[in-house]
C-alpha positions in Angstrom: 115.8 133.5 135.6 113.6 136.6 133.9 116.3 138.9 133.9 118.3 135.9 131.9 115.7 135.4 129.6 115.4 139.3 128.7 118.7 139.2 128.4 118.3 136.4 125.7 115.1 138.1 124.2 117.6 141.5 124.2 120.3 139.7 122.5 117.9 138.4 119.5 116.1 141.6 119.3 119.6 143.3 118.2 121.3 140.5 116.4 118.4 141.1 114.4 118.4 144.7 114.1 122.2 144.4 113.1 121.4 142.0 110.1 121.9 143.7 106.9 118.8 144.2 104.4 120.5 141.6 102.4 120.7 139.2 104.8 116.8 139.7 105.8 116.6 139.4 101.8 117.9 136.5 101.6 116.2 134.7 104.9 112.5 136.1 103.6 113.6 134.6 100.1 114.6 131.0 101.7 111.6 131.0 103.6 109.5 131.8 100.9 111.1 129.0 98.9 110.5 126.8 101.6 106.9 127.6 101.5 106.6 127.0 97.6 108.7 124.1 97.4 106.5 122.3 100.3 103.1 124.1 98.6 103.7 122.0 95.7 104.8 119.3 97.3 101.6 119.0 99.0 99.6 119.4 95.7 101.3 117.1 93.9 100.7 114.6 96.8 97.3 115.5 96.4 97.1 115.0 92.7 97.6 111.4 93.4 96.2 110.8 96.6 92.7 112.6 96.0 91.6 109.8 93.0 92.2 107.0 95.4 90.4 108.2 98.0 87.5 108.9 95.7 87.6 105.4 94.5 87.6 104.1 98.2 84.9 106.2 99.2 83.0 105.1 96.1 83.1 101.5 97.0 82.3 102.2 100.7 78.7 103.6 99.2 75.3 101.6 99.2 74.0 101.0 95.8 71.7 104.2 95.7 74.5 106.4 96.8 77.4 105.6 94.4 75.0 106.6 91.7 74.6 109.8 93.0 77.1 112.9 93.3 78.3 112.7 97.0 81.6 112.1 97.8 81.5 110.9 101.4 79.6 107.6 101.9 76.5 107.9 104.0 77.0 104.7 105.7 80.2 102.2 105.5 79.0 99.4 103.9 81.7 96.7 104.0 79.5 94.6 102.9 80.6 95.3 99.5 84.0 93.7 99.3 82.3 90.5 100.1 79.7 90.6 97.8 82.9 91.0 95.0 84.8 88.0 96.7 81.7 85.7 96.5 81.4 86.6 92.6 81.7 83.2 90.6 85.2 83.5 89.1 87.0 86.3 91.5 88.8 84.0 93.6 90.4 82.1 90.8 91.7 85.0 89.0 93.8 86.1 92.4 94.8 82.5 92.2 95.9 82.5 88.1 97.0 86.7 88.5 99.4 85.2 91.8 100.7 82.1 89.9 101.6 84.6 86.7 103.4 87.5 88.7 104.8 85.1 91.3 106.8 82.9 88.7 106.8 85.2 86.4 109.2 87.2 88.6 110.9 84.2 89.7 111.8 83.1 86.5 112.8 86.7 85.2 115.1 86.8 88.0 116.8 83.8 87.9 117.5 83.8 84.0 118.6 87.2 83.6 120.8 87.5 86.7 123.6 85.3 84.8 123.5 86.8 81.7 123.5 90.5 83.3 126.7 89.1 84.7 128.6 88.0 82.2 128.1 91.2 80.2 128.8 93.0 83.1 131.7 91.5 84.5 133.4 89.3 81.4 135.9 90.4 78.6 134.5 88.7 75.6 134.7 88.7 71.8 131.0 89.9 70.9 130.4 91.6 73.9 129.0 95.1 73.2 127.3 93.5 70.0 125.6 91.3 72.8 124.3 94.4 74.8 123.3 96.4 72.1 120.9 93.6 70.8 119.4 93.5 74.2 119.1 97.1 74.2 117.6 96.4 70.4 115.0 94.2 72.1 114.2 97.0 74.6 112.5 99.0 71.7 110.8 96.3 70.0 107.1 96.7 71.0 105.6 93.2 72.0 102.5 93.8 69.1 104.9 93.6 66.8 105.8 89.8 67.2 102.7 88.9 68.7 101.3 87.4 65.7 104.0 85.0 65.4 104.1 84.3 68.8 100.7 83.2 69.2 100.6 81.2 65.9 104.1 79.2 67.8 102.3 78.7 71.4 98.9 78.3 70.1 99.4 76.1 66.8 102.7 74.2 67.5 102.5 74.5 71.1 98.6 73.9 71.7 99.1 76.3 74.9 96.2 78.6 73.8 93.8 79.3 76.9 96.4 79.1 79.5 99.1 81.6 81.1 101.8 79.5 80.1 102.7 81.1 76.8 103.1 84.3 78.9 104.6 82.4 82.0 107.2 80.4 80.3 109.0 83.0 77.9 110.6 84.9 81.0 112.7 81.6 81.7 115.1 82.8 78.8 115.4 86.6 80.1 114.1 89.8 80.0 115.5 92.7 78.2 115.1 95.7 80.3 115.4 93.4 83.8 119.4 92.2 81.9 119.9 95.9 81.0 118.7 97.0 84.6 120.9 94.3 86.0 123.9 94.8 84.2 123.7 98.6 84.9 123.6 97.7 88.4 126.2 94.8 88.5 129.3 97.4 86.6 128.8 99.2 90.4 130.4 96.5 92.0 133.9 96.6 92.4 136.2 94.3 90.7 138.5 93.7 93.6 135.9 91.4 95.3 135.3 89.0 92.4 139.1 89.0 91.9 139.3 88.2 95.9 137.2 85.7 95.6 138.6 84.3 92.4 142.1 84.1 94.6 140.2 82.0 97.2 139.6 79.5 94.5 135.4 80.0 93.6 134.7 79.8 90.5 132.6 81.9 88.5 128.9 80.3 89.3 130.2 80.4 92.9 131.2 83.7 93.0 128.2 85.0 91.3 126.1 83.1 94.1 128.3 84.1 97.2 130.1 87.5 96.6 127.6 89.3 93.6 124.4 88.0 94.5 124.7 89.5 98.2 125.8 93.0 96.9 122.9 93.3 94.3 120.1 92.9 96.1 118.6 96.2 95.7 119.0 95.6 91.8 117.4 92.3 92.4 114.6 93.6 93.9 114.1 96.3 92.0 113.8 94.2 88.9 111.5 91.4 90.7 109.2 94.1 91.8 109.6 96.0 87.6 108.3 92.5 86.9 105.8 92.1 89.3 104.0 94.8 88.8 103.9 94.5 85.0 102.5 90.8 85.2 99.8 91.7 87.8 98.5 94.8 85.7 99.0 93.1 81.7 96.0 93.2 80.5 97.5 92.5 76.9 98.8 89.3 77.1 95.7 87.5 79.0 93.4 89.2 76.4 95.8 87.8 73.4 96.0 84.1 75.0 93.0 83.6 77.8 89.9 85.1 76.7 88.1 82.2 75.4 89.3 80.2 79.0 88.0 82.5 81.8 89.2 79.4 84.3 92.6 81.6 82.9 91.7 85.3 83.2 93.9 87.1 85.4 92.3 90.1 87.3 93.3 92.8 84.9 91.3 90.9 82.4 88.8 89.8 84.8 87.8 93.1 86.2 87.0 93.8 83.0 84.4 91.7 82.5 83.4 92.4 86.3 82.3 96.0 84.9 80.7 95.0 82.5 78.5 92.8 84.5 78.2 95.2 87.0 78.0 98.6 84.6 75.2 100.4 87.3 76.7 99.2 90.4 79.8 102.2 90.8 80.2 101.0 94.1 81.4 97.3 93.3 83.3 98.1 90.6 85.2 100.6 92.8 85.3 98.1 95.4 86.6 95.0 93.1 89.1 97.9 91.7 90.4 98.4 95.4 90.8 94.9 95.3 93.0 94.7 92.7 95.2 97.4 93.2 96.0 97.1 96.6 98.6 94.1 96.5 100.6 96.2 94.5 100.2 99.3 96.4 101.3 97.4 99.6 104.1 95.4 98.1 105.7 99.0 96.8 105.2 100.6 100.1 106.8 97.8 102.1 110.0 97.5 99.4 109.9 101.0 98.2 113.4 101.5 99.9 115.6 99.0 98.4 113.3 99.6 94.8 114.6 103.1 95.1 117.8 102.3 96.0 118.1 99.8 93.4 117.0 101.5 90.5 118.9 104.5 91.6 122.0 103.3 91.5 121.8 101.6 88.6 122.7 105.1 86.5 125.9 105.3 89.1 128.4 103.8 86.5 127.8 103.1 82.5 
């Protein structure tokens, strides 16, 4: 057994020796690439990482301690996420910031699914006038028509202090979550919806049983675009909530939170925890088909 493993050590020893100087060029340069590539991998991870931690920390500390410059809390004191959950008001802006996202997304999904469709999949008169005003709509920013908007839902409508000028919009479509769609949709391969067509569906049914199936990362990569915009808008609450805070969302909320709380760092940091980590844990458990979805949407044009 030692003589076979000289033998083996022998054997490397030479093979190495007999290398060129270009090829122990050319393994010190891929190892030193490896090194810098992973070097600022690990920094940019870092970049991102290190704030968060700082902000968990922070709301770990008592109230002394946050004001001071340590970084690493003397004692845990979970104590503090309760004291934000018993603040008059917190509970029921999860409640109004779940009902906005939730069918928010819901109806994004369900009313821009069809039309994505149609301009994907149908040979029309009109057609790429139809996708270039949705792509027209992609660049409009929302301030601009804001003024009308609210004068509609808060004068006509008699919706102001509520979500639902914010919530009922997305039943007619969203730009960006049509254009996504569609992007995604022109990946699909003709040949099933002319399969299915054979079998005698119809176009609702074979949006339902043959597309529907096949786009699910596109689906969910829109649902969770539009999730995470209507958790974090701040805008839209501000514009028609702030004079109902039974309506305040948490964007808006922890807002006036801070402001209530402007010397306590540590349950600001802590009601700041609170709001971000729904989204932080609905990304990391559909990150894969998110990234799949949105990657494949740039496949085909």
């Amino acid at each position: 057994m030692t003589t076979h493993m000289t033998q083996v050590a022998g054997s490397r020893v030479e093979s190495a020796a007999a290398a060129t100087p270009a090829e122990r060029t050319a393994r010190r340069k891929a190892v030193l690439e490896w090194i810098g590539v992973h070097a600022l991998g690990v920094a940019a991870a870092l970049f991102f990482v290190l704030p968060f931690v700082f902000v968990v920390f922070t709301s770990l500390m008592s109230d002394q301690q946050a004001l001071t410059r340590d970084l690493v809390p003397d004692t845990w004191q979970w104590d503090n996420y309760r004291r934000v959950f018993d603040t008059p008001g917190f509970l029921t802006w999860w409640r109004n910031t779940l009902l906005y996202a939730g069918a928010g997304t819901v109806l994004t999904v369900v009313s821009s699914v069809p039309v994505a469709y149609a301009l994907a999949k149908f040979r029309f008169r009109g057609r790429n006038l139809s996708l270039m005003l949705v792509i027209s709509m992609m660049m409009l920013p929302p301030q601009v028509v804001i003024i009308p908007m609210y004068l509609f839902w808060a004068k006509q409508m008699d919706l102001s202090g509520s979500l639902w000028p914010l919530i009922i919009p997305m039943a007619f479509g969203d730009a960006f979550s049509i254009f996504l769609l569609r992007q995604f949709l022109m990946t699909i391969p003709n040949e099933y919806l002319d399969s299915a067509r054979v079998d005698g569906c119809g176009e609702f049914r074979a949006l339902i049983r043959v597309v529907l199936p096949m786009a699910k990362p596109g689906i969910a990569a829109v649902a969770l675009f539009q999730f995470f915009n209507a958790w974090n808008d701040y805008f839209g609450p501000q514009i028609y909530a702030s004079e109902n805070p039974g309506a305040w969302t948490l964007s808006y909320g922890l807002e006036s939170f801070k402001g209530a709380h402007h010397t306590d760092w540590n349950l600001t940091m802590a009601a700041t925890v609170l709001v971000m980590a729904p989204v932080i844990l609905v990304f990391f458990f559909a990150q894969k088909a998110f990234v799949e979805g949105v990657t494949l949407t740039g496949v085909k044009g």
